[in-house]
Every structure is written in structure tokens, then in C-alpha cells.
C-alpha positions in Angstrom: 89.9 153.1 42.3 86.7 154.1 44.3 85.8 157.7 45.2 86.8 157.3 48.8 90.1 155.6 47.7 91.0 158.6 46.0 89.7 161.0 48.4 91.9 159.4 51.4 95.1 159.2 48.7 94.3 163.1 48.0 94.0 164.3 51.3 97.3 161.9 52.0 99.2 163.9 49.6 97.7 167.5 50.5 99.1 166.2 54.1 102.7 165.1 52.6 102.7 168.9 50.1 101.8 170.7 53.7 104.9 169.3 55.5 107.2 169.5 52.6 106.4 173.5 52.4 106.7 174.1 56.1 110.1 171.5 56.6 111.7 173.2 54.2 110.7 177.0 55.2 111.2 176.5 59.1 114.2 174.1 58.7 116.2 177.1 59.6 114.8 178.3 62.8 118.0 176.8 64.6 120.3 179.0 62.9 118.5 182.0 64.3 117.8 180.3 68.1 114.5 179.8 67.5 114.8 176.1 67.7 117.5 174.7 70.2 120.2 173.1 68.1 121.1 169.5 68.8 124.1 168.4 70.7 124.5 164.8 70.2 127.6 162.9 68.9 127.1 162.5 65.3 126.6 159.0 64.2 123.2 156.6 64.0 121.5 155.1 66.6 118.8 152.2 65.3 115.8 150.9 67.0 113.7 148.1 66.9 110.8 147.0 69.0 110.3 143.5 69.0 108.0 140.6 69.3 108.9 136.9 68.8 111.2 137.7 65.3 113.8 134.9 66.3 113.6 133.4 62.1 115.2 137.1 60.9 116.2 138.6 64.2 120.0 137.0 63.8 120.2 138.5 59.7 118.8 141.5 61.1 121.7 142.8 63.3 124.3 141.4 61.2 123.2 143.5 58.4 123.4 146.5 60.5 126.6 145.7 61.6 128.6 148.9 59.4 125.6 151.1 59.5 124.4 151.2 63.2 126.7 153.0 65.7 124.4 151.4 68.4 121.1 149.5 68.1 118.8 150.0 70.9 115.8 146.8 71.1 112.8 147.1 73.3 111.8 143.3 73.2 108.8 141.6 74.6 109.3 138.4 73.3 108.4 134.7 74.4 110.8 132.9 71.5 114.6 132.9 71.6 114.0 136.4 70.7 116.2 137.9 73.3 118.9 134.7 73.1 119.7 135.2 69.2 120.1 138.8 69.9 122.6 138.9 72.2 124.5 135.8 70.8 124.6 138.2 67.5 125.7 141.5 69.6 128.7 139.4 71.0 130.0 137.5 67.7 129.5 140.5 65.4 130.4 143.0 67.9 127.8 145.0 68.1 127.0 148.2 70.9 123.2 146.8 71.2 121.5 147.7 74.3 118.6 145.0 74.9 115.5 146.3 77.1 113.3 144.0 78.6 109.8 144.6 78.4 107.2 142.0 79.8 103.6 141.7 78.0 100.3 139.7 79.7 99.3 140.2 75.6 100.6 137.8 72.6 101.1 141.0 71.1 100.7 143.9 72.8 97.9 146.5 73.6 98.2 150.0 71.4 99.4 151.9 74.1 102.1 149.4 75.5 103.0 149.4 72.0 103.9 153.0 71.5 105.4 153.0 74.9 108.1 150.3 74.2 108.3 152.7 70.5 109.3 155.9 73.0 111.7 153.6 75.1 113.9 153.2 72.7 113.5 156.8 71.5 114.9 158.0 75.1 117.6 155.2 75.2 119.4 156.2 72.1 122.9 157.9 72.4 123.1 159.5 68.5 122.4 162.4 66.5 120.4 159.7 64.3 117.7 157.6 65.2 116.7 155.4 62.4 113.1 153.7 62.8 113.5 150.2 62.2 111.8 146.7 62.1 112.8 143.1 63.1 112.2 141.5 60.2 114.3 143.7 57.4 117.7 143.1 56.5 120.1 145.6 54.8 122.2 145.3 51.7 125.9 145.6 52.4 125.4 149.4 50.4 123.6 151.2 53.6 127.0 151.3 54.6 127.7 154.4 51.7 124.3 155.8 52.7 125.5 156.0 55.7 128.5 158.2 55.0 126.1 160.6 52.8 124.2 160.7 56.0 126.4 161.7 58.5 127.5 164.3 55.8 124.1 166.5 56.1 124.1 169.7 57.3 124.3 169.7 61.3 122.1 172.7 62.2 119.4 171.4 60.7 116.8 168.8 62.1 115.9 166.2 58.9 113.3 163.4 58.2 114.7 160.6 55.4 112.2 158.4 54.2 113.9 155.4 53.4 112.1 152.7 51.1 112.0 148.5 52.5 111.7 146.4 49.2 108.5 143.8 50.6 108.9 140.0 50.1 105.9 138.1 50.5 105.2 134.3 50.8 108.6 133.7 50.1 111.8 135.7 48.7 110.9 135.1 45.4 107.8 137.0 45.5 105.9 140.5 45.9 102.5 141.3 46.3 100.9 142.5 43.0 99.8 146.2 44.0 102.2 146.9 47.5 105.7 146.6 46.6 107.6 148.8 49.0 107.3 149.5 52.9 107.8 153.2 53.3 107.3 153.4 56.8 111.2 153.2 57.8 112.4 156.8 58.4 115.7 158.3 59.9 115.5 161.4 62.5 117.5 163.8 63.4 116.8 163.4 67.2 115.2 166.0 69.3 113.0 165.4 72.4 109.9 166.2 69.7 109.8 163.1 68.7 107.3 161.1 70.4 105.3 157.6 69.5 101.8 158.1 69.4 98.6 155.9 70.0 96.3 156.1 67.2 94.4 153.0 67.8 95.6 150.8 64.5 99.2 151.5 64.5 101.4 153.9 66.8 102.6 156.8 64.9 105.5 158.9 65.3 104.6 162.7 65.8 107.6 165.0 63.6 107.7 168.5 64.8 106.8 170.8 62.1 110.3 172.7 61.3 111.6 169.0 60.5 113.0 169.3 56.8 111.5 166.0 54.7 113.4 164.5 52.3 112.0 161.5 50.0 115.1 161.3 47.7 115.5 157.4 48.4 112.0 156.7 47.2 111.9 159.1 44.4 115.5 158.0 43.6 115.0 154.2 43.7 117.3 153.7 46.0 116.2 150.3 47.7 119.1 149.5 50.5 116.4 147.5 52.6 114.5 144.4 52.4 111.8 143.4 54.5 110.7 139.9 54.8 106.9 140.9 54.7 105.2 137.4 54.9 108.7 135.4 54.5 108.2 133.7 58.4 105.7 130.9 59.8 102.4 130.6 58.8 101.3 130.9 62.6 102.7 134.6 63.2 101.2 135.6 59.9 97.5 134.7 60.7 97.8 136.6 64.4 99.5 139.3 62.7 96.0 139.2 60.4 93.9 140.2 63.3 96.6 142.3 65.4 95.3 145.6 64.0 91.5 145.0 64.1 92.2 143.6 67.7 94.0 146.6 69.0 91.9 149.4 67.3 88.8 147.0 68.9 90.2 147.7 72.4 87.8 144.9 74.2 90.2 143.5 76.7 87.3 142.3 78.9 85.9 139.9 75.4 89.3 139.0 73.9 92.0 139.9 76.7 94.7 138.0 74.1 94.9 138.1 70.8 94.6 134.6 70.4 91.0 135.4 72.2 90.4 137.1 69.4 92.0 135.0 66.7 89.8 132.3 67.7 86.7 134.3 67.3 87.6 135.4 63.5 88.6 132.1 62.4 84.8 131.0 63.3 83.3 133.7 62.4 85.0 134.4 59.0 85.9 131.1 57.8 83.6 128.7 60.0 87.2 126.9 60.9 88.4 126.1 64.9 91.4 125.1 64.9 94.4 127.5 65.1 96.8 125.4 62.7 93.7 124.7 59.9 93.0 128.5 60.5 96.5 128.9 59.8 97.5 126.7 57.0 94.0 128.3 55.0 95.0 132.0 55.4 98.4 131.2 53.9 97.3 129.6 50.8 94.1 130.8 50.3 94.5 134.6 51.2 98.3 135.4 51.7 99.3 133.7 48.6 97.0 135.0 46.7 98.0 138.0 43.6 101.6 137.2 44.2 104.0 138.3 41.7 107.9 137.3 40.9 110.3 139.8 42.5 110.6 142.5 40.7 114.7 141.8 40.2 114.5 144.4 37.4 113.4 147.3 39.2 115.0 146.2 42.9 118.2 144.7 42.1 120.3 142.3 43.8 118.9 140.6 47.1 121.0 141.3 50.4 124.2 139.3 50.5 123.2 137.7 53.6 120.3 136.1 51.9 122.7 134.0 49.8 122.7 131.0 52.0 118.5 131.6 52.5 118.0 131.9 48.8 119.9 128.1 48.0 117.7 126.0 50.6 115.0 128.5 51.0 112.7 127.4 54.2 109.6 128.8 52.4 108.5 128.1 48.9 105.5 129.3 47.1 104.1 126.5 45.2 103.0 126.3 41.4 100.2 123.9 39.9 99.2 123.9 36.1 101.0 127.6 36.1 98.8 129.0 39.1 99.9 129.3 42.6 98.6 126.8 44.8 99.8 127.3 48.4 103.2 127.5 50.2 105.2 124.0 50.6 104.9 124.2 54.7 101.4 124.3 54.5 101.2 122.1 51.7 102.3 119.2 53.4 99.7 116.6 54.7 
């Protein structure tokens, strides 16, 4: 690890120390009326922005389906998207309220990004709001975190960190050095939370007297997997270029990102065509320092995986004991 590495992972943790001290010393301010208390219905409100996830989208809300006491979706999607959703609301039974928001961009500019993020903020109905993504899927056990949840203490506004186990190429395999997404957090609500454009990524702002808790991480308590790189080999070469596209913010050079896309392809790998482009990044860069899952350490796979894990659609491929590829881009 480089000087700056450690610098940035420093200053990360001087950051994380700062908010622990002040969450857990202002936490309090509602009892004495400094802070207004809430007044929602206790229960847990999840939501999802998405973006053309119709291969987990289905899995997705089933999974939810004793945790979430609503689920409220901003989509923006050109796929069936929108269609599996609301076929998996009706046969499960779900209270999912489905927002429509159009794009002109494949995948969205920064800003439109974090607005669709504080859409769903606004539209849910619960004292929890659980930050969530399209392509994870639960274990059948977030249904007992969700009873130790809703058992916290009321007058005080929280922040969970809750850990996403990350499966990459396929579900048999992790990336060697990022194992977990820790982005996924629960909220008590409050009309201080707000998404914010930081060019890269939006980032949700916490009001200060917000008391943190990281007992899921610290506790290895993994009730969430997210299907990293488990989808088409398409989606994962845009989703290469998203970031650097958004934080580049030349709309007038590369007004879509598949503007852009087409500019990196030449310029980083001399290659034109969007499929070559596509079927190179998957075997040559994703698939590369890939590890077996980690059963060990993260346990059993979701249940509704079973079927998945039997006649898996993707399969990361082996030649002479060294990974070669994936079998969909393997093919001639």
C-alpha cells in the first residue's frame, strides 16, 4: 500500500472516529427537544433506484418480501424493468410503489441520479428507510434482523451499516482484495437526509446527532448478497465507464454514455465494436484475481439462489488450473 493509499484510508477512518464520537454524544438531543422526535409508523420502508436490472430485479423483491413493510422504486429503465416488478408486487404481495422516471441518458447524469435517490426518500411511509440496490438479494434471516430492528430505542435517530456479501463473475466467486459492499445502510428517517451530487457517486448527507452503529460488519453478520458482476457482459462494460463519464460531465462530447463507451474502447484497448469491447473486459479485466466464495467466512448462499446455483447462467471458466474467461463470452 502506497503512501497516498494510506493517507486517504487514514483520513477515511479519522472521518468514521469523528461521527462515531458526535452520534453517540448528540444522539440524545431529542429527548431534551433539541431535535424534533420522529412521528412515523414504526416499520421499514426500502428503496431502490433502478436502471435496466430485469436478470435480479424479480429475486430482489421476493427476498424482501418479510423484511420490507413497503418498497418504494424510482426506475428509469428501458428493459422489462418496470414489467418484472410489478408482476413480482402482485404474486408475492408486495406494498411496492413504482415511480416512473424518464432518462434521455443510458444511465443517467450525476444529478438526475441523486434526484431519483431523494424521490424515493420523500415517497417512503416508515420510520425506516433502508438504502438498497437492484441487484442484491436477502437471506430468508433479514427477516430476525428485522425484529431486532424495529426493537431499537424510538427517540433516538440511528444509522446501521449493513454489510452486502459481493459475487463477482459468477456466484461462485469474489474478487481477491473487495469482498463486501458496505454501502447499504438503514435510517431512521428525518427530513435531514438528503442525496447529494458529488460528481462520482451520489452520497447521502447524515445529520450529525445520527447515532452509527457498525455491529453487522464488526459482527459478521452477512444477511445480503449482491450479485456484483453476476449479470451480462454488456451492462458490466458501461457500468466500467459510468463513473468516469459522469464525474467527466461533457454532455456536449459524449451526451450518452454509450458516446462515451465507444471513445474508451478505442482509446484504451484499440477495439470498435461494442460486443468485442465487451466480451474482452469480461475475460481479460473482470475475471481477472478472482477467488472461490469465501463459504467459510459468509455462509450459506440466499435460498432463492437454489434454483440459480443448479443451472447457473454464468460460469467462470478454468484452463490448465487458471481462469480463462466466462462461458458466455467464451463462446465463438
Amino acid at each position: 500500500m502506497n503512501y497516498q493509499e494510506l493517507k486517504e484510508k487514514s483520513i477515511l477512518a479519522a472521518g468514521a472516529a469523528t461521527r462515531v464520537f458526535l452520534g453517540n454524544t448528540l444522539c440524545y438531543l431529542p429527548y431534551i427537544g433539541l431535535i424534533p422526535k420522529h412521528s412515523r409508523k414504526n416499520g421499514i420502508s426500502v428503496r431502490i433506484t433502478t436502471k435496466n436490472e430485469e436478470e435480479w430485479i424479480g429475486l430482489n423483491l421476493q427476498s424482501l418480501k418479510d423484511f420490507a413493510d413497503e418498497i418504494v422504486i424510482v426506475d428509469a429503465s428501458t428493459d422489462r424493468t418496470p414489467e418484472i416488478i410489478e408482476k413480482t408486487a402482485s404474486r408475492y404481495d408486495l406494498n411496492v410503489k413504482l415511480i416512473h422516471c424518464e432518462s434521455d441518458q443510458i444511465m443517467g447524469k450525476t444529478r438526475e441520479h441523486a434526484e431519483h435517490a431523494n424521490i424515493t426518500l420523500k415517497n417512503s411511509s416508515f420510520r425506516w428507510v433502508l438504502w438498497w440496490e437492484g441487484d442484491y438479494i436477502a437471506k430468508s434471516s433479514i427477516a430476525n434482523l428485522k425484529e431486532e430492528i424495529l426493537r431499537l430505542n424510538s427517540n433516538i435517530y440511528h444509522a446501521i451499516s449493513l454489510p452486502a456479501v459481493n459475487l463477482e463473475g459468477d456466484l461462485f466467486h469474489q474478487r481477491r482484495d473487495v469482498k463486501l459492499n458496505i454501502q447499504s445502510r438503514l435510517h431512521t428517517y428525518s427530513d435531514g437526509l438528503l442525496y447529494k451530487d458529488k460528481g462520482r457517486f451520489e452520497v447521502l448527507h447524515i445529520p450529525f446527532y445520527y447515532k452509527p452503529s457498525y455491529k453487522y460488519i464488526l459482527g459478521r453478520q452477512y444477511h445480503i448478497f449482491h450479485m456484483a458482476s453476476v449479470k451480462n457482459a454488456r451492462k458490466l462494460l458501461f457500468r466500467a465507464f459510468w463513473t468516469d463519464w459522469r464525474e467527466l460531465r461533457d454532455y456536449d462530447k459524449f451526451p450518452k454514455l454509450e458516446d462515451y463507451v465507444m471513445y474508451r474502447i478505442k482509446s484504451d484497448w484499440d477495439i470498435e465494436d461494442i460486443e468485442e469491447a465487451a466480451k474482452y473486459y469480461v475475460n481479460r479485466i473482470r475475471c481477472k484475481n478472482l477467488v472461490p466464495f469465501d463459504k467459510e467466512r459468509f455462509g450459506e448462499y440466499p435460498e432463492l439462489l437454489k434454483d440459480e446455483l443448479k443451472n447457473p447462467r454464468y460460469k467462470v471458466v478454468y484452463k490448465n488450473g487458471k481462469i480463462v474467461g466466462r462461458n458466455d463470452m467464451l463462446r465463438s
